[in-house]
Backbone as JSON Lines, residues from 0, in Angstrom:
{"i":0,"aa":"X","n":[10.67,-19.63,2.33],"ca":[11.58,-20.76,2.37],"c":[10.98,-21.92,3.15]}
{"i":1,"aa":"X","n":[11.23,-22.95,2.89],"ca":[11.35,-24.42,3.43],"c":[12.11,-24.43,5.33]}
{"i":2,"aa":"X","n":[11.44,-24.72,6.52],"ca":[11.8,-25.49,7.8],"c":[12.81,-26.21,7.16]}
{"i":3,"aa":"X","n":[13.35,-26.23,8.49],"ca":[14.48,-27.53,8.68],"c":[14.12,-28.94,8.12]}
{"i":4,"aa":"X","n":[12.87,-29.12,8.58],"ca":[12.25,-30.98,8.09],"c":[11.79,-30.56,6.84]}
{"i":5,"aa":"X","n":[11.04,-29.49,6.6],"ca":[10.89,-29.83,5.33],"c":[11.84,-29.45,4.45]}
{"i":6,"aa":"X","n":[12.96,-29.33,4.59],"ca":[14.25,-29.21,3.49],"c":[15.22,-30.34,3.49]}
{"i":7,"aa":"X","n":[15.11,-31.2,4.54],"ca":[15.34,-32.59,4.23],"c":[14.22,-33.2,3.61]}
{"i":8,"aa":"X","n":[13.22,-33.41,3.44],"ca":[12.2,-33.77,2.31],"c":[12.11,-33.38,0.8]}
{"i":9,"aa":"X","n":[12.27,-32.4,0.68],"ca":[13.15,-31.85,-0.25],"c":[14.09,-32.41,-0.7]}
{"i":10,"aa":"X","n":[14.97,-32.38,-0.41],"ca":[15.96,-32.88,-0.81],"c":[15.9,-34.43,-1.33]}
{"i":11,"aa":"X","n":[15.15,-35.05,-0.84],"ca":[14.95,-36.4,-0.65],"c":[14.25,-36.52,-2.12]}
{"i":12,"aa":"X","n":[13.59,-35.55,-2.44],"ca":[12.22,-35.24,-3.32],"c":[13.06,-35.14,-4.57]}
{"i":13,"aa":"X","n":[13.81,-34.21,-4.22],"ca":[14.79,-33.72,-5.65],"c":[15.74,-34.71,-6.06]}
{"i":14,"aa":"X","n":[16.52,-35.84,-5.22],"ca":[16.58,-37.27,-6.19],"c":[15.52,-37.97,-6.75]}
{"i":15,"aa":"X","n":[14.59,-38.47,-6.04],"ca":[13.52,-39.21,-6.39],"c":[13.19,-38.26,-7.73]}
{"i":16,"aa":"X","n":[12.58,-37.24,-7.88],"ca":[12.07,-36.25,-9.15],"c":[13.62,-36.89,-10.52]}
{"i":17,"aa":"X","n":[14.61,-36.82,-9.98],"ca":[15.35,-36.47,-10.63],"c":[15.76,-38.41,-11.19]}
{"i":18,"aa":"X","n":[15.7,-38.97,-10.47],"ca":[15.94,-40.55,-11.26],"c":[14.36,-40.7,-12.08]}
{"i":19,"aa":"X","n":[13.36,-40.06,-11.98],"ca":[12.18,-40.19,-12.67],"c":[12.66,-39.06,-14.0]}
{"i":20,"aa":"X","n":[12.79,-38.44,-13.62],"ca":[13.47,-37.8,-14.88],"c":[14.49,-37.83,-15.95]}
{"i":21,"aa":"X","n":[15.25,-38.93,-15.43],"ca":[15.86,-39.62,-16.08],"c":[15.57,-40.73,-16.64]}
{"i":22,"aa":"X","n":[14.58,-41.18,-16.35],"ca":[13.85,-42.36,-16.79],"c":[12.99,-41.92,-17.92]}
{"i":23,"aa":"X","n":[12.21,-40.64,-17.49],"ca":[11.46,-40.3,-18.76],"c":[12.29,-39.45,-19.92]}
{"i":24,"aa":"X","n":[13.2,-38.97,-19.88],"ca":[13.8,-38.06,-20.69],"c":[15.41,-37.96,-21.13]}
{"i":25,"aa":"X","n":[15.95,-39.39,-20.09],"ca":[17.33,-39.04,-19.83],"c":[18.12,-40.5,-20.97]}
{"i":26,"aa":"X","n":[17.21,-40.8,-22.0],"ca":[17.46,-41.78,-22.87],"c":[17.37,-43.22,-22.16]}
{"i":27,"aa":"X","n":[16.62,-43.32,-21.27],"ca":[16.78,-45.14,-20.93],"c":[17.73,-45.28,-19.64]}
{"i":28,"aa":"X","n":[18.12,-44.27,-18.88],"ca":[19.29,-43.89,-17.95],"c":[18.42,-44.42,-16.61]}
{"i":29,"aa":"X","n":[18.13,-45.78,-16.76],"ca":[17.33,-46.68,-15.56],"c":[18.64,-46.48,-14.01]}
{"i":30,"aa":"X","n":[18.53,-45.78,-13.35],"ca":[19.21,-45.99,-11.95],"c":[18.2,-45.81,-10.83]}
{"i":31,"aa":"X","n":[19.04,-46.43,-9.81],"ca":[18.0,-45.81,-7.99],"c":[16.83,-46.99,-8.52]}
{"i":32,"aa":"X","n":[15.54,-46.72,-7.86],"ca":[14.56,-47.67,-7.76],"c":[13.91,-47.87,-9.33]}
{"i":33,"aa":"X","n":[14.57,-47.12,-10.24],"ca":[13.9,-47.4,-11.89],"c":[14.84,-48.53,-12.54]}
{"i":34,"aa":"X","n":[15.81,-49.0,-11.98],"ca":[16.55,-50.1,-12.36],"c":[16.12,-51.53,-12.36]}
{"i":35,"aa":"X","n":[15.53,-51.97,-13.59],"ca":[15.35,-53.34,-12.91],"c":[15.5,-54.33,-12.34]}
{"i":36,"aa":"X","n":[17.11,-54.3,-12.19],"ca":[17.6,-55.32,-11.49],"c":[18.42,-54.34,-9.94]}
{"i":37,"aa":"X","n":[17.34,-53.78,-10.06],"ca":[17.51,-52.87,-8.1],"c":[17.44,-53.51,-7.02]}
{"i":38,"aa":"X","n":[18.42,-53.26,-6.25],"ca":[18.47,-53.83,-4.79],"c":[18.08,-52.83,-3.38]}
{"i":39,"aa":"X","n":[18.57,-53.08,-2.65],"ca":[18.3,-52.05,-1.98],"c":[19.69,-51.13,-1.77]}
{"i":40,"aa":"X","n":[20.6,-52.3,-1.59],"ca":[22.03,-51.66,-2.0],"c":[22.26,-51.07,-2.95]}
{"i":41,"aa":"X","n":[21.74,-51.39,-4.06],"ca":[22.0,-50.5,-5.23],"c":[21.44,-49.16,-5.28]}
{"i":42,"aa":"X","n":[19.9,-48.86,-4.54],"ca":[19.21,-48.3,-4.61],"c":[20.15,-46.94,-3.41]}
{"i":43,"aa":"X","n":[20.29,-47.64,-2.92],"ca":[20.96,-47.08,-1.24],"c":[22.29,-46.16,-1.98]}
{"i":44,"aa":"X","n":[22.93,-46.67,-2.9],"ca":[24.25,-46.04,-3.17],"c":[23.95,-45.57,-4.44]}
{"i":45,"aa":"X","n":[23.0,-45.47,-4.85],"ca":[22.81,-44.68,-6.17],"c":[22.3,-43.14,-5.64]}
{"i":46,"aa":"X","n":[21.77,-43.37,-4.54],"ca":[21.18,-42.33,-3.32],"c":[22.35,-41.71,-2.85]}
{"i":47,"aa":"X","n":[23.35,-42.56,-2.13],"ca":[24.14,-41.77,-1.57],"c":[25.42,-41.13,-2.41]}
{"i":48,"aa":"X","n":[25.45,-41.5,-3.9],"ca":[25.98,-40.8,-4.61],"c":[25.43,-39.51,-5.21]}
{"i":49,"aa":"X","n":[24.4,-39.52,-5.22],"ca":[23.75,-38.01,-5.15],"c":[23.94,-37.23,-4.01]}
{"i":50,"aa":"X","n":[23.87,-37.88,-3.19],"ca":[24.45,-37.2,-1.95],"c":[25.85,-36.5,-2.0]}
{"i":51,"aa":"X","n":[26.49,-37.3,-2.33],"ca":[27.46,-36.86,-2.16],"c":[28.2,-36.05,-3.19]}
{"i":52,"aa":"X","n":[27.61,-35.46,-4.26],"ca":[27.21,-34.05,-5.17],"c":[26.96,-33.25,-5.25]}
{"i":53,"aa":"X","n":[25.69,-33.57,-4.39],"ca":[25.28,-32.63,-3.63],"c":[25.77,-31.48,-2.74]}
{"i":54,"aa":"X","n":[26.72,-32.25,-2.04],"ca":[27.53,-32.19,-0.54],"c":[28.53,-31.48,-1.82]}
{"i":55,"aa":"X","n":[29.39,-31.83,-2.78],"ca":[30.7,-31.18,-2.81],"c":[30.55,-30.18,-3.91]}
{"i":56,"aa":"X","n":[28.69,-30.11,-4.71],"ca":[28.75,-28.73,-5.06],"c":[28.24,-27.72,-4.45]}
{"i":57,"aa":"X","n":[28.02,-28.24,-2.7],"ca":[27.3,-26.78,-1.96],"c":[26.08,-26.47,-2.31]}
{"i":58,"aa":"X","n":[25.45,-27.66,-2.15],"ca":[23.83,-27.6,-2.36],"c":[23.45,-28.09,-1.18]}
{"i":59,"aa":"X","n":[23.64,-28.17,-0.24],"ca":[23.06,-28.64,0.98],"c":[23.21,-27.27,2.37]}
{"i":60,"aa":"X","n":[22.26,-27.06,2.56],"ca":[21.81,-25.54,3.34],"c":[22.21,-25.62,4.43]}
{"i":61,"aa":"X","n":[23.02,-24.41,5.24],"ca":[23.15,-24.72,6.86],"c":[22.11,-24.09,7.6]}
{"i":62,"aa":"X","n":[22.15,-24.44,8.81],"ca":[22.34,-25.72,9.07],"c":[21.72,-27.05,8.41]}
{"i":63,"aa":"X","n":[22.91,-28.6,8.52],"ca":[22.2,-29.11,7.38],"c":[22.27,-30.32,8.55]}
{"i":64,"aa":"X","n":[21.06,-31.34,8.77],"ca":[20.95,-32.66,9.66],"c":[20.61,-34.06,9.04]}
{"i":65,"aa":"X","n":[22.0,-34.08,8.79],"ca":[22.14,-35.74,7.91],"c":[21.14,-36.72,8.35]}
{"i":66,"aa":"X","n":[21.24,-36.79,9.94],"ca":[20.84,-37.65,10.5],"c":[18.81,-37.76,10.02]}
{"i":67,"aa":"X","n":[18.68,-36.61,10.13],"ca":[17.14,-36.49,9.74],"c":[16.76,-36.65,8.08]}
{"i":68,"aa":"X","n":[18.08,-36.27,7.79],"ca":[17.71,-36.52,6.34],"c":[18.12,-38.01,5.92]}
{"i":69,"aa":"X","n":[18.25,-38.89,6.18],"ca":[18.82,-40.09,5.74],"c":[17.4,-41.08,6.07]}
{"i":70,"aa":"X","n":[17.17,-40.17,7.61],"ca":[15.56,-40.72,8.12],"c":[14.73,-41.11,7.27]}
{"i":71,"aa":"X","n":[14.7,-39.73,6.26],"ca":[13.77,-38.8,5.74],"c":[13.83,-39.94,4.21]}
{"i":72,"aa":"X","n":[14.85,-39.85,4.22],"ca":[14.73,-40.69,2.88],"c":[14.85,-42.22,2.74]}
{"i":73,"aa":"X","n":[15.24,-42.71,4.26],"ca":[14.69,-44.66,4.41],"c":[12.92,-44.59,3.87]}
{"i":74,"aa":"X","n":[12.28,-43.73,4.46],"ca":[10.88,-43.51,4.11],"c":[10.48,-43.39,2.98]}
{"i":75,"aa":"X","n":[10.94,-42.25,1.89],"ca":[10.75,-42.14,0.69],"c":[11.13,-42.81,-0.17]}
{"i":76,"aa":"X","n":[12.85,-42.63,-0.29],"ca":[13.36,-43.32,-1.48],"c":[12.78,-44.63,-2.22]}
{"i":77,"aa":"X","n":[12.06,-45.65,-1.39],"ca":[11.53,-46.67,-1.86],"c":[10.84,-46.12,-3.07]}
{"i":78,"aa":"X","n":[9.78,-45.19,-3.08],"ca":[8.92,-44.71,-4.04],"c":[9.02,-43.81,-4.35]}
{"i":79,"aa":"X","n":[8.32,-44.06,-6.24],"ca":[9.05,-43.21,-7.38],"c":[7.77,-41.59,-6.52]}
{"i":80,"aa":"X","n":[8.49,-40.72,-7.52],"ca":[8.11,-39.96,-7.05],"c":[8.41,-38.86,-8.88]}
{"i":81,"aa":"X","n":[7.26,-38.6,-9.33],"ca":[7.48,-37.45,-10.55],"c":[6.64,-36.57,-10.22]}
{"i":82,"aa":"X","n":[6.9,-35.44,-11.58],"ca":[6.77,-34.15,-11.73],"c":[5.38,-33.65,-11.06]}
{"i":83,"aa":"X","n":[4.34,-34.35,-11.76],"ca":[3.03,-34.07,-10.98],"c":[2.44,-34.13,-9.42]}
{"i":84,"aa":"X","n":[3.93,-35.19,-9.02],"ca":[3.56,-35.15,-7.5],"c":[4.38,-33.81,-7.05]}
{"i":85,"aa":"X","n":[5.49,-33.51,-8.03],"ca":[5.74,-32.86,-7.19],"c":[5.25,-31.16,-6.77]}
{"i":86,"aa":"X","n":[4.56,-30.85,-8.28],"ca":[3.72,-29.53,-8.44],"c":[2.59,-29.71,-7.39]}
{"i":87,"aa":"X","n":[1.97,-31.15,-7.02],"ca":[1.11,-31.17,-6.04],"c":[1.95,-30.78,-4.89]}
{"i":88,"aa":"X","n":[2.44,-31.37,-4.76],"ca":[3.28,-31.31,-2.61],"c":[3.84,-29.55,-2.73]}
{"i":89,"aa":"X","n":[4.73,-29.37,-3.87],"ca":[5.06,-28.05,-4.16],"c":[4.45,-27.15,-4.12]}
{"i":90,"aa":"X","n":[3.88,-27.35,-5.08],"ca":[2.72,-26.13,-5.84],"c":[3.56,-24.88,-7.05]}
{"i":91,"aa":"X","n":[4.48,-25.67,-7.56],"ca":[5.35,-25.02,-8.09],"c":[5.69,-25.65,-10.06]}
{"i":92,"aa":"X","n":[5.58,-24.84,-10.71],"ca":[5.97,-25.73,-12.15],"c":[8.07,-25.78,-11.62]}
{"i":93,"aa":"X","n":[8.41,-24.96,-11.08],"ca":[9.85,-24.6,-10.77],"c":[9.71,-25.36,-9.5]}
{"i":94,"aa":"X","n":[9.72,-26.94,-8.86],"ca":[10.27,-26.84,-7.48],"c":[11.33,-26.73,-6.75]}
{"i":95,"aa":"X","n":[12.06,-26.9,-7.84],"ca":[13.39,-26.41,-6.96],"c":[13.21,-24.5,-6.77]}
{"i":96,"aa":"X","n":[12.0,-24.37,-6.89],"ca":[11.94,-22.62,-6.44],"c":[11.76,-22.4,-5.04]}
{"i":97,"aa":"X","n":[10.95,-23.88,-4.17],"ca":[10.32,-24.01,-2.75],"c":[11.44,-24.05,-1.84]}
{"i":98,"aa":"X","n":[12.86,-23.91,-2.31],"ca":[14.41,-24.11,-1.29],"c":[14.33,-22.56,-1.24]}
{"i":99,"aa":"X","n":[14.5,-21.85,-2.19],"ca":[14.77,-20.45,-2.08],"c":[14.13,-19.22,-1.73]}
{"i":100,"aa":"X","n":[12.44,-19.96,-1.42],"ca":[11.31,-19.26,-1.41],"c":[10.88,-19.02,-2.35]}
{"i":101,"aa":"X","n":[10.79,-19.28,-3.6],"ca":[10.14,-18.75,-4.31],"c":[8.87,-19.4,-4.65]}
């Protein structure tokens, strides 16, 4: 399994993966930083609506530290982030396997 910091990175990882994935596969479904007419506000609440999905389908691990994770993702979220980065940082074709240990 994934540390504490690195499961807020993660997490951070698995929007970013996931608005790139929507971009490549999700029919033209431009949101978060693939929007062209993106702000940071927009970007910020397209974020924290994943968040908050996250949060009410019980995908967020205890103990869970908002505070580090919000950190975690002023840093990232700016940049896209896909599949190949993420089999690199991962090492996984499955990364959502690196939460559960696998």
């Amino acid at each position: 399994g994934l540390g504490a910091g690195q499961r807020v990175e993660w997490l951070v990882d698995c929007y970013r993966l996931r608005v790139d994935d929507d971009y490549c596969w999700g029919g033209g479904n431009l949101h978060g930083l693939y929007d062209p007419r993106a702000t940071k506000l927009t970007v910020a609440q397209d974020f924290l609506i994943f968040c908050k999905l996250a949060h009410e389908r019980g995908a967020l691990p205890t103990p869970w530290d908002w505070k580090c994770f919000l950190e975690k993702a002023l840093e990232l979220v700016p940049y896209a982030f896909e599949k190949s980065d993420a089999q690199d940082k991962y090492g996984s074709e499955n990364v959502f396997a690196a939460m559960t240990g696998g």
